[in-house]
Structure formats: structure tokens, C-alpha cells
C-alpha positions as CSV (number, residue, x, y, z in Angstrom):
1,X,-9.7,9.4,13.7
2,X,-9.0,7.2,10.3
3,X,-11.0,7.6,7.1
4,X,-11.7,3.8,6.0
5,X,-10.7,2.8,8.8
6,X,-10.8,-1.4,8.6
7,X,-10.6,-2.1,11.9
8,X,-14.1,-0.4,13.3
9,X,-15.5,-0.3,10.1
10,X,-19.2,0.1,11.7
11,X,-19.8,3.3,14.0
12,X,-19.7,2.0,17.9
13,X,-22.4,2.9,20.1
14,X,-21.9,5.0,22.6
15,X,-22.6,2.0,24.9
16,X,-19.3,0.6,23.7
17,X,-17.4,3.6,23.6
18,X,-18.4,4.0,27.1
19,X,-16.4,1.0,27.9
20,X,-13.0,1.7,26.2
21,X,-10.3,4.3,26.7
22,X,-9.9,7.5,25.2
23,X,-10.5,7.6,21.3
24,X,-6.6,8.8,21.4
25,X,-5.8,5.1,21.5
26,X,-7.8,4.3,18.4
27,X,-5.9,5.8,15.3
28,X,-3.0,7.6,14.8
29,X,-4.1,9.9,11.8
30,X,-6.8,10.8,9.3
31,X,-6.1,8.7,6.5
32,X,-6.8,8.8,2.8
33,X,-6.2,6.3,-0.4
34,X,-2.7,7.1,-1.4
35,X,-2.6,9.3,-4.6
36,X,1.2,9.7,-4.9
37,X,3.6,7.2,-5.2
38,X,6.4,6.8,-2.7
39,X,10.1,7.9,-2.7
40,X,12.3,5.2,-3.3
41,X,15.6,5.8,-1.1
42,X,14.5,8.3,1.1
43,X,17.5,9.9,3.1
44,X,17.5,9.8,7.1
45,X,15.8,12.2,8.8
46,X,17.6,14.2,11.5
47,X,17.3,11.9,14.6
48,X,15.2,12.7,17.5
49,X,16.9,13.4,20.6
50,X,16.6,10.3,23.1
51,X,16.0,11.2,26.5
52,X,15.2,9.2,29.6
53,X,11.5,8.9,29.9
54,X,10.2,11.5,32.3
55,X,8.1,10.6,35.5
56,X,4.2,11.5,35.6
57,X,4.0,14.9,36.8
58,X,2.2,15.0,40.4
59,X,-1.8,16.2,39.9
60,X,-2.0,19.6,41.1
61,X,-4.1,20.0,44.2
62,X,-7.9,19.5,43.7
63,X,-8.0,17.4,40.6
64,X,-10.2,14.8,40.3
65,X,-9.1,10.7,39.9
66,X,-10.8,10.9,36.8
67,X,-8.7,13.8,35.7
68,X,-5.7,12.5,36.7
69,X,-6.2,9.2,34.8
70,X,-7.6,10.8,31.8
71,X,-4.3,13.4,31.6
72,X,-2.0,10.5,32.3
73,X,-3.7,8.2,29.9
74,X,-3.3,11.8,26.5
75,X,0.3,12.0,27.9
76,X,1.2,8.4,27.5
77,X,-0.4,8.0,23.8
78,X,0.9,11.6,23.2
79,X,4.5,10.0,23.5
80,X,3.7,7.1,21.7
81,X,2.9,9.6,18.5
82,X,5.6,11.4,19.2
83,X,8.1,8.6,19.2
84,X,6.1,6.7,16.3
85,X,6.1,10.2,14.0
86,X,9.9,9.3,12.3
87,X,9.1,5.9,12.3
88,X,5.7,7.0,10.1
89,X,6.9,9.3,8.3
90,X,10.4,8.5,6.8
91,X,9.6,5.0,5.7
92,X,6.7,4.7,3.7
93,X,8.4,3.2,0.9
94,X,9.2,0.3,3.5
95,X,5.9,0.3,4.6
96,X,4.3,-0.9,0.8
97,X,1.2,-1.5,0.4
98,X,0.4,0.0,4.4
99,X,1.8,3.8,3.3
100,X,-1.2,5.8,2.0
101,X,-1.6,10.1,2.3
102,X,-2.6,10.9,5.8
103,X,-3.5,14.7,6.8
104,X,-1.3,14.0,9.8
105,X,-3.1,14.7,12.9
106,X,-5.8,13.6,15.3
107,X,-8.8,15.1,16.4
108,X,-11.4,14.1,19.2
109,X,-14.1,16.0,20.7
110,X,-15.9,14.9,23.9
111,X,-17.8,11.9,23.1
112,X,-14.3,10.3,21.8
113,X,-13.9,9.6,25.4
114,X,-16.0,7.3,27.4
115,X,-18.5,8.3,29.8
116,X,-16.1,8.3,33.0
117,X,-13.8,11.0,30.7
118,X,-16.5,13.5,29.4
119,X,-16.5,15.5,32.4
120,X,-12.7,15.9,32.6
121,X,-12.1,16.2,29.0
122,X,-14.4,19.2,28.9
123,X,-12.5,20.4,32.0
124,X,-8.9,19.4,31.1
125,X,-8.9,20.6,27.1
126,X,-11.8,22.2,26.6
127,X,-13.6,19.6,24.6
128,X,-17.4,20.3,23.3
129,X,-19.4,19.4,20.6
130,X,-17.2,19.6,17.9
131,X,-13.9,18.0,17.4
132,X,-10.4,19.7,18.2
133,X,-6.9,19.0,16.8
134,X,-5.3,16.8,20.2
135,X,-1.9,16.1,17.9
136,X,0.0,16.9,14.9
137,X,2.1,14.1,13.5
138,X,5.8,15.5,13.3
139,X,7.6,16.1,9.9
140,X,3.7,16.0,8.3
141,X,2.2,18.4,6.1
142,X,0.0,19.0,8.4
143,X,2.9,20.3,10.4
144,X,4.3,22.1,8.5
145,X,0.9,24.2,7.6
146,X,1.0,25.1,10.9
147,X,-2.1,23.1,12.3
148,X,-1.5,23.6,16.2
149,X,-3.3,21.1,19.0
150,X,-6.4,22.7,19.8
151,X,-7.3,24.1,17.2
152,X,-11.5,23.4,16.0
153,X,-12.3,22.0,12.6
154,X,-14.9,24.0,11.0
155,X,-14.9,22.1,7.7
156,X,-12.3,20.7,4.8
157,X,-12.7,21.4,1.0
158,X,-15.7,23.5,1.9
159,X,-17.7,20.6,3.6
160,X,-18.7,21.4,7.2
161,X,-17.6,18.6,9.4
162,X,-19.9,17.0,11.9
163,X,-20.4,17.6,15.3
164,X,-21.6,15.8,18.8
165,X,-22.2,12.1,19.3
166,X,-19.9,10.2,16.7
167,X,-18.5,13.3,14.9
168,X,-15.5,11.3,15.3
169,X,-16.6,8.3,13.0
170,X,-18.3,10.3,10.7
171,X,-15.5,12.7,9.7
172,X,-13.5,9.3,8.8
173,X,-16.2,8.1,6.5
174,X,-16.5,11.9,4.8
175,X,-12.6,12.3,4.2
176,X,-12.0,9.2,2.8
177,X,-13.8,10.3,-0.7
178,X,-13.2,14.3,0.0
179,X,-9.8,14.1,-0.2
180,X,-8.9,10.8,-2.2
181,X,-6.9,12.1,-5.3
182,X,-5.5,15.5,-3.8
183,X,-1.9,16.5,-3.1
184,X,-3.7,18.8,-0.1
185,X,-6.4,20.3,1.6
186,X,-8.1,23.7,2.5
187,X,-9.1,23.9,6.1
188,X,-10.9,26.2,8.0
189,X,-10.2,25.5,11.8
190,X,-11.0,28.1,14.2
191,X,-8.5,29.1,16.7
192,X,-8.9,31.4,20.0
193,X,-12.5,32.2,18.8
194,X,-11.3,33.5,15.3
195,X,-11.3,31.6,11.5
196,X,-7.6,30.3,10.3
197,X,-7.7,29.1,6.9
198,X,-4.9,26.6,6.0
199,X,-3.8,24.3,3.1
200,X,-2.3,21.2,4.2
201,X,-0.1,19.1,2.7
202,X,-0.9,15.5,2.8
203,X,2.0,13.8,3.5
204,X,2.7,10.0,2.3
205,X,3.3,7.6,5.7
206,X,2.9,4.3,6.8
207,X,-0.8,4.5,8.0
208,X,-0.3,1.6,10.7
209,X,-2.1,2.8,13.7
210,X,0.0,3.5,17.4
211,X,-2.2,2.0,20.4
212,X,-1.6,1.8,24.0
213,X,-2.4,-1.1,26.2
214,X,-4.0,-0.6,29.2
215,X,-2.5,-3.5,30.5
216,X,0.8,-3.8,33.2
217,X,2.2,-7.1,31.4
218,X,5.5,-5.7,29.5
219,X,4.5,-6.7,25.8
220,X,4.0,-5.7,22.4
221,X,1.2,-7.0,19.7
222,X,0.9,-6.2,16.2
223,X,-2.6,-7.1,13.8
224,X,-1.2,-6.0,10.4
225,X,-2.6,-2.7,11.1
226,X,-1.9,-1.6,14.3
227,X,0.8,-1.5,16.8
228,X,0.0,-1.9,20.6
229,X,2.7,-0.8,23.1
230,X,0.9,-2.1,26.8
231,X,1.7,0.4,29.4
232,X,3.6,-2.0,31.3
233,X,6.3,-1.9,28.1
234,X,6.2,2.1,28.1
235,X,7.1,1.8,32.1
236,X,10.0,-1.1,31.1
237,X,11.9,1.1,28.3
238,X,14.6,3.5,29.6
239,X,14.2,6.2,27.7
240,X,11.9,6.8,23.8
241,X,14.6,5.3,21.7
242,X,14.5,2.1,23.7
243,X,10.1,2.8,23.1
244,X,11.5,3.2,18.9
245,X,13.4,0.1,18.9
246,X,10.0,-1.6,20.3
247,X,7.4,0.4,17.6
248,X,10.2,-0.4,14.9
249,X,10.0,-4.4,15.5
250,X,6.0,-4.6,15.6
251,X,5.3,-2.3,12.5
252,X,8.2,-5.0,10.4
253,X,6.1,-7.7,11.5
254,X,3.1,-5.8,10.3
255,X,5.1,-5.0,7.1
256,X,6.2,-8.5,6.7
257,X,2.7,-9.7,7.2
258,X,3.9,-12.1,10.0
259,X,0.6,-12.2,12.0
260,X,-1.0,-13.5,8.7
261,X,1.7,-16.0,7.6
262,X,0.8,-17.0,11.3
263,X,-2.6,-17.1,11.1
264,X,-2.9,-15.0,14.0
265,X,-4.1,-12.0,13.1
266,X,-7.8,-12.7,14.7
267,X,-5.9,-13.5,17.7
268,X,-3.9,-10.4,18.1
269,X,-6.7,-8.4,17.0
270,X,-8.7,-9.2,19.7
271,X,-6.1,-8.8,22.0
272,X,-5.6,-5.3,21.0
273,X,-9.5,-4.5,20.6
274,X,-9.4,-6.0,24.4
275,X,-6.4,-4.1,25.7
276,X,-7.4,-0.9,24.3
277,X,-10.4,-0.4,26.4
278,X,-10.6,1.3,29.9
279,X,-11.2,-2.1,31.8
280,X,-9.9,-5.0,29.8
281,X,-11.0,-8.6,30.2
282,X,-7.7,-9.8,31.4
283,X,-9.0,-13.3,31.9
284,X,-8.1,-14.2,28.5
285,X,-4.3,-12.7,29.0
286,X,-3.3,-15.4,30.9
287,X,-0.6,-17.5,29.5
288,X,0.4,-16.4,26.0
289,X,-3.2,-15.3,25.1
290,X,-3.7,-17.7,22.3
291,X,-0.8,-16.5,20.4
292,X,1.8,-18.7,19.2
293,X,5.9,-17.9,19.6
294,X,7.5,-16.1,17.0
295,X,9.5,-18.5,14.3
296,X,13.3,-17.2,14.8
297,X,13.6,-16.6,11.1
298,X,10.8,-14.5,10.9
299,X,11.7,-13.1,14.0
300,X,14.7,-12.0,13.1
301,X,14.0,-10.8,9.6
302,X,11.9,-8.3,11.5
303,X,14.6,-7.1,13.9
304,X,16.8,-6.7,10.3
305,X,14.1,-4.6,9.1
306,X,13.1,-2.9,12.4
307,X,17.1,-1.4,12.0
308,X,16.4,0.1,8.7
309,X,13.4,1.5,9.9
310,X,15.3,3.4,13.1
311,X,18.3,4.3,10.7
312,X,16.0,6.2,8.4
313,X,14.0,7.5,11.3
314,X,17.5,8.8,12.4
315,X,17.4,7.0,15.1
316,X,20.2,5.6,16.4
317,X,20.6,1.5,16.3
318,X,23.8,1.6,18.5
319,X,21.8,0.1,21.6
320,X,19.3,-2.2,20.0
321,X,21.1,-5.6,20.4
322,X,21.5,-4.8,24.2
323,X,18.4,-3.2,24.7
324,X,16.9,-7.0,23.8
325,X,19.7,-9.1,25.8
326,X,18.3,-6.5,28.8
327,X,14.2,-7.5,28.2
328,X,15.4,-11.2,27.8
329,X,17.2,-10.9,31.2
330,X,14.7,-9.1,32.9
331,X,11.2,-10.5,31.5
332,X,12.7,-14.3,30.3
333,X,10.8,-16.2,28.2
334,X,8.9,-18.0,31.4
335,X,6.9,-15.0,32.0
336,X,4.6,-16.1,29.1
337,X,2.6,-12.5,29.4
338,X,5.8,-10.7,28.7
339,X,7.5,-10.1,25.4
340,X,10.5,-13.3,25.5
341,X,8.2,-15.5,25.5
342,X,6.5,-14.7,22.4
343,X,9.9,-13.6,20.7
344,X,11.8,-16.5,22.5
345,X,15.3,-16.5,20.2
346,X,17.3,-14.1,21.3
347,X,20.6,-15.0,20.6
348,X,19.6,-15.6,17.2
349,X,18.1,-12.1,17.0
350,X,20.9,-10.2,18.6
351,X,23.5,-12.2,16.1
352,X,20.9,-11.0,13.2
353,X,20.6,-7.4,14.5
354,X,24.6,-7.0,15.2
355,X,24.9,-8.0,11.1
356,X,22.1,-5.8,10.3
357,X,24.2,-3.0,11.9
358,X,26.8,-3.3,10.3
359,X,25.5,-3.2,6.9
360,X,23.4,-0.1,7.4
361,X,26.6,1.6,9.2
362,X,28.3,0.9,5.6
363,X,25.5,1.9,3.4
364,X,25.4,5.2,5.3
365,X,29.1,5.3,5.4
366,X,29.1,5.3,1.6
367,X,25.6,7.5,1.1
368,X,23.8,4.8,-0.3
369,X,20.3,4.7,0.3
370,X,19.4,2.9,3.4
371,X,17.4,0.0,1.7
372,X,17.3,-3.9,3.1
């Protein structure tokens, strides 16, 4: 759920909602205009601990396919957030004119789903008419208020928020003006059948939204706006710093504007509309879907920035030149639906990133402020 949002600017019908994935893929946050200006120089954050990526847990007896999907699907994009919220959060001053104040989490109710879901997302999280907190961006304000998943929105700054068929959309056209110009908010949510008032910070982030692709070909796309992470990818990384090092490269391209300077941001657009929904259209992913290969200077002034990026994150950067030898090895650059062959130089990337490395090691060495 993102006020002015500018990639569904008009409100889908529920026939098209019915054919994508849950609205959990759409938009990371609830977004407002930025009202405060950015930190210049921000300091690390304390890293995230990288561990292997764990299995899917078995369905417990008697749960539907529908179910199963539907959890599997919230677990995957839950990760994705998870492993995006550093990223988001400690580098807005990197992130320009795409950092804006967020309120830092998301919230669905059960027509964010399409029609397969509804059943099982009233079953699975006890979704109704009104819309429910499904994640709180780490680090954010909202965080720190102590906003917890599952928690009901009643109304914000006094203004009841809507309910049933498009609440979603129509929340994100009401916060956008409610909350443009504030440093926070006053919340009423309602939480195991009792009123919790809260003030939330809004917390200054890069606003670039965290998709997953329901798609097995191991890739990455980025719009400008968004970054998509296919599942295939998710399944390829080893463990979520390998999934950082990939959500680090696509926002710099965003940052950089390279899919404009490319004049393929149409083009990766659509592929992320198309790979977003429940049952993509993968007749048009054959090949390299219409996108061109990545120039190896812009390339690998993305992969320098992508290590600033994971530094300030406090993430660590020790593995990323390998991590990128490994996906050239495994998925080379003749599998033109996997990610070499859209990011084909990869010796000059690797020789870029080990420099890049090197550089941040010394900033941080001599507590200089981790800027390219």
C-alpha cells in the first residue's frame, strides 16, 4: 500500500486483481512526499545476521493448496522486506530524489489478494473487511512506535480509513495529503479486540518498492521504482546476504537511472507488472524479454554503489565479488532468461567491486562517512 503510488496510479478492478498475486507484492510501504531532508553521512547500521536461507516449512495436515501457496507466497515477500529493510532505511541520502517519509509498514485486508486467496487469507491471518498491519519495516518509526503485524487500522490523524473492496488503494490516495508535511502520525489501530493509540514516526527511506517474481528463471529487474527479485533468484542465493547483494545492485541501477539512460524502462516495467501476477504470461520471457544487456560501465558503477549501499546497511561486502563469479558459473550468460546474460561483464564487475572494497574498507577504517 503506497500513497501516490506512480506505478497503478488508477484503482484496478477487482477483475484484475483477481489475476495477480497477493497485494504483498505490490508496495513495500505507505509512502508520503518527503518533508525532511536527508542525513548526509549516515553511519552503518548494525549488520543483520546472514543466515542460510531456511527451507519452506511442510503444510501441516489438512491445509488446503490454496493455503499452502498463499503462506509460501507472505513468507517469501516477508523475507524480501526483511532483507530490503537496511538497504531502505540507512541509505536514503544515496537514494536522492527516490527517499521520501514512508510510515513504514504494509497493510492488506482480504480483497488485496485475488479471488483464489480470499478464502485462505481469511483462514490463514484473519483478514476481513478492513485492512491489517501484515509488516513493519525494520529500523522504521513505525517500528519503533511499536506497530505489531496484525494489528487493524481504525483511522490516522483522526480520519477513519476505508474498508472492503479497494480499501487498499484508497488509503494510498487519502495519506498522501493527510500526512504530507508531518514529522508523524496519530494512529488508532485496534489490537486483540481493544483501541491502541500510537504516534508514529515517519522515518526518511528510499521508497523504491521490493517485488517478487513469480517466475522460476533466476533474474533480477529494476523500473526506476521497483525492484523485482523472481523466485527462481530467491531459490539460487545461499543465504539473505547473498539476496542483499542482489536488492543492492537493482535499487543502484534504479538510483543511477540506468533503465532510463537505456530506454528501457517500459520494457522492464511490463516485465515486472507481468511477473508479479499469480499466472504470468511467460510467452513474452523468452529470450532476454526485450531488454537489452547491461553496458559494463554502467554495470559496474552500479555494483560500486551497490557496495556502499550493503556497507551502510552493515552488511557485509566480503563475499560479493564471489557471490557473482558463482551466478556467472552457474547461470552463464547463454541462458539469456537468467541474470549473466543481461549483466554479461563479469570480470569487469568483479575487478570494479574488489576496488570498491577496498575503498569503503578504508573509509570505515578511518570513520569517514561511507560516501562514493
Amino acid at each position: 500500500m503506497q500513497a501516490q503510488n506512480r506505478h497503478n496510479p488508477a484503482p484496478a478492478s477487482r477483475a484484475t486483481r483477481a489475476s495477480s498475486l497477493p497485494a504483498l507484492a505490490a508496495a513495500l510501504l505507505l509512502a508520503a512526499c518527503a518533508s525532511t531532508a536527508p542525513q548526509q553521512g549516515a553511519a552503518p547500521a548494525a549488520g543483520p545476521a546472514s543466515l542460510p536461507a531456511a527451507p519452506a516449512a511442510a503444510a501441516p495436515a489438512g491445509t488446503s493448496r490454496e493455503e499452502a501457496a498463499l503462506r509460501n507466497l507472505v513468507d517469501q515477500q516477508d523475507r524480501l522486506y526483511r532483507v530490503a529493510a537496511p538497504l531502505l532505511v540507512n541509505n536514503s541520502d544515496l537514494c536522492r530524489k527516490n527517499a521520501r517519509n514512508l510510515l513504514g509498514f504494509t497493510a492488506k485486508n482480504k480483497y488485496s489478494y485475488s479471488a483464489d486467496f480470499v478464502r485462505p487469507a481469511e483462514k490463514l491471518f484473519g483478514m476481513n473487511d478492513s485492512l491489517k498491519v501484515m509488516g513493519v519495516l525494520e529500523g522504521s518509526g513505525a517500528a519503533k512506535a511499536g506497530l505489531r503485524r496484525g494489528d487493524d487500522l481504525i483511522s490516522i490523524e483522526d480520519r477513519e480509513l476505508p474498508r472492503g473492496d479497494n480499501a487498499e488503494r484508497q488509503a494510498a490516495t487519502i495519506l498522501g495529503p493527510l500526512i504530507t508535511g508531518r514529522s508523524s502520525v496519530r494512529m488508532l489501530v485496534s489490537r486483540n479486540g481493544s483501541s491502541q493509540p500510537l504516534t508514529v514516526p515517519l522515518t526518511y527511506a528510499c521508497a523504491f518498492g521490493i517485488e517478487l517474481g513469480n517466475s522460476d528463471n533466476v533474474n533480477a529487474y529494476d523500473d526506476g521504482f521497483r525492484v523485482l527479485i523472481t523466485r527462481g533468484m530467491l531459490n539460487a542465493v545461499g543465504n539473505d546476504e547473498e539476496l542483499a547483494y542482489v536488492i543492492a545492485k537493482e535499487m543502484a541501477h534504479n538510483i543511477l537511472m540506468h533503465a532510463s539512460r537505456q530506454r528501457m524502462s517500459a520494457t522492464a516495467g511490463g516485465i515486472i507488472d507481468n511477473l508479479i501476477r499469480l499466472h504470468p504470461d511467460m510467452t513474452g520471457m523468452a529470450g532476454m524479454a526485450g531488454l537489452k544487456a547491461m553496458p559494463q560501465e554502467l554495470d559496474a558503477t552500479a555494483d560500486r554503489l551497490s557496495l556502499y549501499l550493503l556497507a551502510r546497511a552493515g552488511y557485509s561486502i566480503d563475499g560479493t565479488a564471489s557471490f557473482w563469479q558463482r551466478m556467472a558459473t552457474q547461470y552463464p550468460a547463454s541462458m539469456l532468461n537468467a541474470y549473466t546474460a543481461l549483466h554479461p561483464a563479469t570480470a569487469y564487475r568483479v575487478a570494479a567491486m574488489q576496488k570498491t572494497a577496498v575503498d569503503v574498507k578504508t573509509k570505515k577504517a578511518a570513520r569517514k562517512p561511507l560516501m562514493p
